[in-house]
C-alpha positions in Angstrom: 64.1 -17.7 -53.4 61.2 -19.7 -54.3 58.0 -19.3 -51.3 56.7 -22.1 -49.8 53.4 -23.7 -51.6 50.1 -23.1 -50.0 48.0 -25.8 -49.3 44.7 -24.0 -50.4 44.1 -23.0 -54.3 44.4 -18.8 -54.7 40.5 -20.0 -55.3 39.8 -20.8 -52.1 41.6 -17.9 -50.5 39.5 -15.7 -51.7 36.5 -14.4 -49.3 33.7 -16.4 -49.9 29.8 -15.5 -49.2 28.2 -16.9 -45.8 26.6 -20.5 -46.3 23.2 -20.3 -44.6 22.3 -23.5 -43.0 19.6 -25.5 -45.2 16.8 -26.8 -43.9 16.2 -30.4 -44.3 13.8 -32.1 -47.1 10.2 -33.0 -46.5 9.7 -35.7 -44.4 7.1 -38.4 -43.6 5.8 -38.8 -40.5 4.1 -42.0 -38.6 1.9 -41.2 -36.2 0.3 -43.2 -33.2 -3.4 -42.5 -31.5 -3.4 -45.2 -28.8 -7.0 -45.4 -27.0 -7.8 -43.2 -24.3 -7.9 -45.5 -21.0 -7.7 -42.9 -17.9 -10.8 -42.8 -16.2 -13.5 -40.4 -17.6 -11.0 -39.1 -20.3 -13.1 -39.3 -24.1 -11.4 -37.0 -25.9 -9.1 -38.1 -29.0 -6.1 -36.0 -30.6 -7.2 -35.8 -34.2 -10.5 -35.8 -35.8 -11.0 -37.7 -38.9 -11.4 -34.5 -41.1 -7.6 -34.1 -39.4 -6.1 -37.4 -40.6 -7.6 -36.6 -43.8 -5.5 -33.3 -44.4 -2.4 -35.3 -42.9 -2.9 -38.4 -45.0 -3.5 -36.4 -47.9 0.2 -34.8 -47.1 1.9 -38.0 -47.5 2.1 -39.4 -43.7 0.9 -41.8 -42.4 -1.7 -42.0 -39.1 -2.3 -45.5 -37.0 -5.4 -45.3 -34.7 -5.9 -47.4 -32.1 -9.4 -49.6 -32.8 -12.5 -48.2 -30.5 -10.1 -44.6 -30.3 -12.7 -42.1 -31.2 -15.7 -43.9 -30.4 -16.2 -42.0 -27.3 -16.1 -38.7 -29.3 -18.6 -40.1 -31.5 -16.2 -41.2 -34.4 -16.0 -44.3 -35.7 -13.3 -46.5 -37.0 -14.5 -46.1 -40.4 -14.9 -42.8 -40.1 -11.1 -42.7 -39.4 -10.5 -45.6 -42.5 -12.4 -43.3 -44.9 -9.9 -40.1 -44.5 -7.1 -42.5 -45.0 -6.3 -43.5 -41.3 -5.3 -47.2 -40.2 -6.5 -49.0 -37.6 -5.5 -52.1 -35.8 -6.5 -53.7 -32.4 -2.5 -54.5 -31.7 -2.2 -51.5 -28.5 1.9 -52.2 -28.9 1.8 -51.9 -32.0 0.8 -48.4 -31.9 3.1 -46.9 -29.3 5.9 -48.5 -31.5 5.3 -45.6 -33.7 8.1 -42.9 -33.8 5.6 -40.1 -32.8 2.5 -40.6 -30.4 -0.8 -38.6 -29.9 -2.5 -38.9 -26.4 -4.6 -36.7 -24.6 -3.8 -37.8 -21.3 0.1 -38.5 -20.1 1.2 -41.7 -20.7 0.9 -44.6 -17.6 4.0 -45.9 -16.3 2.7 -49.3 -18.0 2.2 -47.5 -21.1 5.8 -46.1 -21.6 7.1 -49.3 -21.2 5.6 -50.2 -24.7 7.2 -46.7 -26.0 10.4 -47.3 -28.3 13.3 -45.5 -27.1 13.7 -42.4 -28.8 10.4 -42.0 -29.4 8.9 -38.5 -29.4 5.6 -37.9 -27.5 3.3 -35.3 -27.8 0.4 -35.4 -24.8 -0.7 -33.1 -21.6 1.5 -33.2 -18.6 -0.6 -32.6 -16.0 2.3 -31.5 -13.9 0.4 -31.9 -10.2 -0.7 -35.6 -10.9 2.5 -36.6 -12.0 5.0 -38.7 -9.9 9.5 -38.8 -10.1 9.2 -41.9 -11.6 7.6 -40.9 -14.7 10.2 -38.7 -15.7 13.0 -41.4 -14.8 11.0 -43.9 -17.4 10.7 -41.1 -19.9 14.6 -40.8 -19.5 15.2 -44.5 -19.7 13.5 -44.3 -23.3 15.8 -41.4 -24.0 11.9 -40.3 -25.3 11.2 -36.8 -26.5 8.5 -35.4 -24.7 6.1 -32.1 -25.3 3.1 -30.8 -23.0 0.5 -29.5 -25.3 -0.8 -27.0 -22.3 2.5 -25.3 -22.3 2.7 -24.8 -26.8 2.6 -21.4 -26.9 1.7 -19.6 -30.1 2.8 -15.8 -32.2 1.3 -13.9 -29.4 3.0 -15.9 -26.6 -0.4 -17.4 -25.6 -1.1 -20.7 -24.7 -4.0 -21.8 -27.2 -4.6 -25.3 -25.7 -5.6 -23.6 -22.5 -7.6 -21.0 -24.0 -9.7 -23.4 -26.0 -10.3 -25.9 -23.6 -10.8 -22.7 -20.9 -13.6 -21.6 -23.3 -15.3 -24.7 -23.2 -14.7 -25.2 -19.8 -16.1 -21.2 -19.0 -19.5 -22.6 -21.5 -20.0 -25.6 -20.1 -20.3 -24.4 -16.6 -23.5 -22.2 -17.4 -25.0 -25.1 -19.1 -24.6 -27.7 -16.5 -25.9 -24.9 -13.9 -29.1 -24.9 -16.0 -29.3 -28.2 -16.0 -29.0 -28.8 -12.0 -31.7 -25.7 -11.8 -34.1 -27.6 -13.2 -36.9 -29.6 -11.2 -36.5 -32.7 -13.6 -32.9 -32.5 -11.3 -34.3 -32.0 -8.3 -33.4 -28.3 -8.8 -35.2 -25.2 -7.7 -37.2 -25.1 -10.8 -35.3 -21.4 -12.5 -34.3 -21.2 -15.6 -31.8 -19.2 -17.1 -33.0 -16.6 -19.2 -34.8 -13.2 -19.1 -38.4 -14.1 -19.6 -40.7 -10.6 -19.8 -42.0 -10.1 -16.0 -39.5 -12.2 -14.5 -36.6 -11.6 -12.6 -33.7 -13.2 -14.2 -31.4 -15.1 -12.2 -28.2 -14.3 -10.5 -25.3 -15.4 -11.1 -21.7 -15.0 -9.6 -18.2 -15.6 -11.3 -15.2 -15.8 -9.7 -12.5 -15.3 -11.7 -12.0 -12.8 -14.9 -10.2 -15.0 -17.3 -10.7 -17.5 -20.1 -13.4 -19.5 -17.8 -15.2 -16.9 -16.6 -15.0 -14.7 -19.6 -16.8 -17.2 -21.7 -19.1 -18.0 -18.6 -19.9 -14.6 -18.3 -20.7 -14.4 -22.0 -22.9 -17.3 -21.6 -24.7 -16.5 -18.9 -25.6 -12.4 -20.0 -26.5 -14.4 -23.5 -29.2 -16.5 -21.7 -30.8 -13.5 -19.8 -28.8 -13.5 -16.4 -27.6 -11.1 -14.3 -23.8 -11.6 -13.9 -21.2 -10.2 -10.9 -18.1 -10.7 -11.6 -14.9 -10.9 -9.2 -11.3 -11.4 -9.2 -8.0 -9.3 -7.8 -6.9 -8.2 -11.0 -7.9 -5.0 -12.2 -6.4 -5.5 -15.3 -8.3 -8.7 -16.0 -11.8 -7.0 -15.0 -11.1 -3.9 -17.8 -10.3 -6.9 -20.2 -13.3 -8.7 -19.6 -15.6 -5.6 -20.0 -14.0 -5.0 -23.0 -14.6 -8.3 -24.3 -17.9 -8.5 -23.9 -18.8 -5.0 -25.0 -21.1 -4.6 -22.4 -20.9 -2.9 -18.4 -21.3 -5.8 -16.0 -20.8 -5.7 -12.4 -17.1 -6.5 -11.4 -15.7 -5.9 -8.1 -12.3 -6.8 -6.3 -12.6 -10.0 -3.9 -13.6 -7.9 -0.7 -14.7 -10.4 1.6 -18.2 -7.9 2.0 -19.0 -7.2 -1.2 -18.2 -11.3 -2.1 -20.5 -12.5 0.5 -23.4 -9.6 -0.4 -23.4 -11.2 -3.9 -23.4 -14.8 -2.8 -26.1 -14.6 -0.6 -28.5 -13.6 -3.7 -27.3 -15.8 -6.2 -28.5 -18.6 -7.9 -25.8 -19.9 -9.2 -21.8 -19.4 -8.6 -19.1 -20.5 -10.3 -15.2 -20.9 -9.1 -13.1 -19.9 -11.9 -9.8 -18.8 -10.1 -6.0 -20.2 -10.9 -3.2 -19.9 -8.8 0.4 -21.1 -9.2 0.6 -24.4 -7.3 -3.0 -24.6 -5.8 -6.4 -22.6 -6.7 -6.4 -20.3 -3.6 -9.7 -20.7 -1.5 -12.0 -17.6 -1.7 -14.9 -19.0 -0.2 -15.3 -20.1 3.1 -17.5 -22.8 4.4 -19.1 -19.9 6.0 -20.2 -18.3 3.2 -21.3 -21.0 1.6 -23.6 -21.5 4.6 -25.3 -18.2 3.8 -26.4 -19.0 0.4 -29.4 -19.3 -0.8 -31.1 -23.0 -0.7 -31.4 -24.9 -3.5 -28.3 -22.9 -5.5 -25.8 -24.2 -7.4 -21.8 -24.1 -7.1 -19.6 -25.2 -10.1 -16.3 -25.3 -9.1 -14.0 -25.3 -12.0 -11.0 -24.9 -10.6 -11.4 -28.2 -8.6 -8.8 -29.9 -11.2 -6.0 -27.6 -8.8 -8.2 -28.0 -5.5 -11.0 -26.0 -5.8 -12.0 -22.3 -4.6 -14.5 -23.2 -2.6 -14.5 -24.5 0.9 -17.1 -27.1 0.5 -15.9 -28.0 -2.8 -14.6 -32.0 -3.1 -14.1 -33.8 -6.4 -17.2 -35.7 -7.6 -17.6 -37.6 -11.0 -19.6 -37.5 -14.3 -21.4 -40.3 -12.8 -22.4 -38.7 -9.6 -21.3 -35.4 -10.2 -23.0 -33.3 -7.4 -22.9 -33.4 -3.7 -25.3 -31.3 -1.4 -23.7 -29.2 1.6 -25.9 -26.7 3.5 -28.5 -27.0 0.7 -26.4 -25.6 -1.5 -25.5 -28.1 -4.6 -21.9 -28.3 -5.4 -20.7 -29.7 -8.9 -17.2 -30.6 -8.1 -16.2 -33.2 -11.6 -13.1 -31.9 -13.0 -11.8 -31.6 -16.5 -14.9 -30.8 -17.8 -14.4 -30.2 -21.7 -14.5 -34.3 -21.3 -18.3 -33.8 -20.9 -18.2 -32.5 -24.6 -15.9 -34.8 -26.1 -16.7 -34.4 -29.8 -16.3 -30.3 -29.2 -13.1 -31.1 -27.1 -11.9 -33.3 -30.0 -12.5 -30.7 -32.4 -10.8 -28.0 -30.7 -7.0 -30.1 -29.8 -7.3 -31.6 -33.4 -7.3 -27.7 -35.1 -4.2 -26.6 -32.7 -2.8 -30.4 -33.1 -2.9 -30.1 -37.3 -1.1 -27.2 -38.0 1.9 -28.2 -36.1 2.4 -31.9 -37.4 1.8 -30.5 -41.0 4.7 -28.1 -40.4 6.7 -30.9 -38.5 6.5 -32.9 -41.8 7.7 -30.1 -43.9 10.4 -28.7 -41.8 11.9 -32.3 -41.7 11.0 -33.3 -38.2 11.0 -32.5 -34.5 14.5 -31.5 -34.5 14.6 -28.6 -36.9 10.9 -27.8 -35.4 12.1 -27.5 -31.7 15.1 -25.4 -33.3 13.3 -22.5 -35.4 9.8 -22.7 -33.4 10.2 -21.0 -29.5 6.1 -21.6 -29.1 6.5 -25.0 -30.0 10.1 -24.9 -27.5 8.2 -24.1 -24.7 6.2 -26.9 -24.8 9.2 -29.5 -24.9 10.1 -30.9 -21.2 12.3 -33.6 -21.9 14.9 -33.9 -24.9 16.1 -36.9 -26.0 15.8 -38.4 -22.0 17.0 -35.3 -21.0 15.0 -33.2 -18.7 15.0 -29.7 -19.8 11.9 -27.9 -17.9 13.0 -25.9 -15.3 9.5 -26.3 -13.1 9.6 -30.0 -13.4 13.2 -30.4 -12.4 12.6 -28.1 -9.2 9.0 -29.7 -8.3 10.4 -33.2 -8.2 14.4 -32.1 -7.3 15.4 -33.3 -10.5 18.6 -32.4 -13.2 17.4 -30.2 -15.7 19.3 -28.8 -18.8 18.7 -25.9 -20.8 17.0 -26.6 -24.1 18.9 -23.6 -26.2 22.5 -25.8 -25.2 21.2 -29.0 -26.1 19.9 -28.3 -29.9 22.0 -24.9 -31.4 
């Protein structure tokens, strides 16, 4: 009796080695810098030297006219390393991937082209409901660069804009020190015979680590002060020498206030900065010191603390000056620039060669972690709970 044919060859039957999934070919990218147009903000996403090396790997980058001139570079500058620029603003959020600094306006996504991906800061406390609903209108693809994490499960756009953030505050202190500011004349640094000055940081992490390093560079005398124990054996560590650090006992706080010259706020907390200084305290500072409070961008840890502006970026309460402007790398745009371009460049060049977002978002967690809406879908869980909003899973919607 004759068996049945089989439908496959004997070939075919045969076990056959695992396929491993290819990755896709090399693919060109067009990138959008619109102009910067939120109040105060001068920072731009690439720096020419970046376009260069991103031109020079066959994509293409469209700038904005007048993008970087805030940061000190020029539309030629950007022409030169193979950049194009035109004045047409829709034009340039029609490109299938957009560079901003700041989140895009509610005006600003209506010029988006649906299923565009965007690649900006979030900003999660300023936003409002609505902007996610527009995202998910556009069925846009959306990543916070703040929450990018990289190998060692840090988040490198915080850290570098934390260090300049932790710098800048020691040199704006100076500055407001000084009499040509109406200051009480000190200056930082440890001049033979003279006392150096005091300073206070709350806060033992990025900011006030680079603070601290600042300030014991110029000649000061630095306390340091945060609830983490942990965080005060990094910081000595880091900078390899024994500086004062204490817990925040309300006692020991106050002591250390009432002899500085200048303090600075450097403390996060989850939702709000939690206030660690009372008005009170504040009150029994010295006259004539300084306050910079950098965590005013989540409230502020001071008391007295209120938002002020690069314009008028001080206000005076019991004598004490109080320098309240928040996001402060913005003072520094070329610096700022610098430092978002280098954590910016590396990515887009491997975008390009992994064949785009998708297969990106698929083999890269760091870069995962930064995406909060997929395609119009809404996959970050803090976002979906802050604004009682659907929110998927990212690992079900691209495996």
């Amino acid at each position: 009796m004759n068996q049945p044919s089989s439908p496959f060859s004997k070939q075919q039957l045969l076990p056959q080695e695992e396929t491993l999934e290819i990755l896709k070919s090399k693919r060109e990218l067009f990138i959008g810098i619109p102009q910067e147009n939120q109040y105060q903000e001068q920072r731009i996403c690439l720096t020419p030297d970046a376009v260069n090396a991103i031109t020079a790997n066959g994509h293409r980058v469209l700038i904005e006219a007048g993008a970087g001139e805030s940061a000190h570079f020029s539309d030629s500058d950007y022409t030169k390393a193979g950049g194009e620029i035109t004045r047409d603003t829709k034009k340039v959020f029609g490109c299938p991937l957009l560079l901003k600094v700041e989140p895009p306006t509610l005006s600003e996504i209506e010029m988006i082209n649906p299923q565009t991906v965007v690649i900006s800061a979030l900003q999660l406390k300023t936003r409002e409901k609505k902007y996610f609903e527009q995202l998910a209108k556009k069925r846009i693809t959306a990543i916070a660069f703040e929450y990018i994490k990289d190998e060692d499960g840090k988040y490198p756009a915080v850290r570098s804009l934390s260090e300049i953030a932790g710098i800048s505050s020691v040199l704006i202190a100076s500055e407001l020190l000084s009499a040509t500011n109406d200051g009480n004349g000190l200056m930082f640094g440890n001049i033979s015979g003279v006392p150096p000055i005091e300073v206070v940081i709350i806060g033992a992490g990025t900011v006030g680590e680079f603070a601290a390093r600042s300030a014991l560079g110029l000649g000061a005398n630095v306390k340091i002060f945060d609830n983490s124990l942990t965080k005060l054996r990094t910081i000595q560590a880091s900078l390899r020498q024994t500086v004062y650090t204490s817990t925040l006992q309300p006692k020991n706080l106050l002591k250390a206030l009432k002899r500085c010259d200048v303090a600075i706020g450097a403390v996060r907390g989850e939702d709000r900065s939690p206030v660690v200084v009372s008005s009170t305290m504040v009150e029994n500072m010295k006259k004539g010191a300084v306050i910079i409070d950098v965590s005013i961008d989540t409230g502020g840890c001071f008391e007295t603390s209120i938002i002020t502006s690069h314009n008028k970026p001080t206000i005076e309460k019991f004598g004490v000056i109080h320098y309240g402007v928040p996001n402060i790398p913005s003072r520094y745009p070329k610096t700022a620039s610098v430092s978002i371009s280098n954590i910016f460049t590396p990515y887009l060049l491997k975008l390009g060669e992994e064949g785009g977002m998708e297969n990106s978002l698929r083999f890269d967690k760091g870069l995962r972690n930064g995406l909060y809406m997929y395609h119009g879908i809404l996959t970050n869980k803090s976002v979906g709970e802050w604004f009682d909003l659907e929110y998927s899973d990212i690992n079900f919607l691209i495996f």
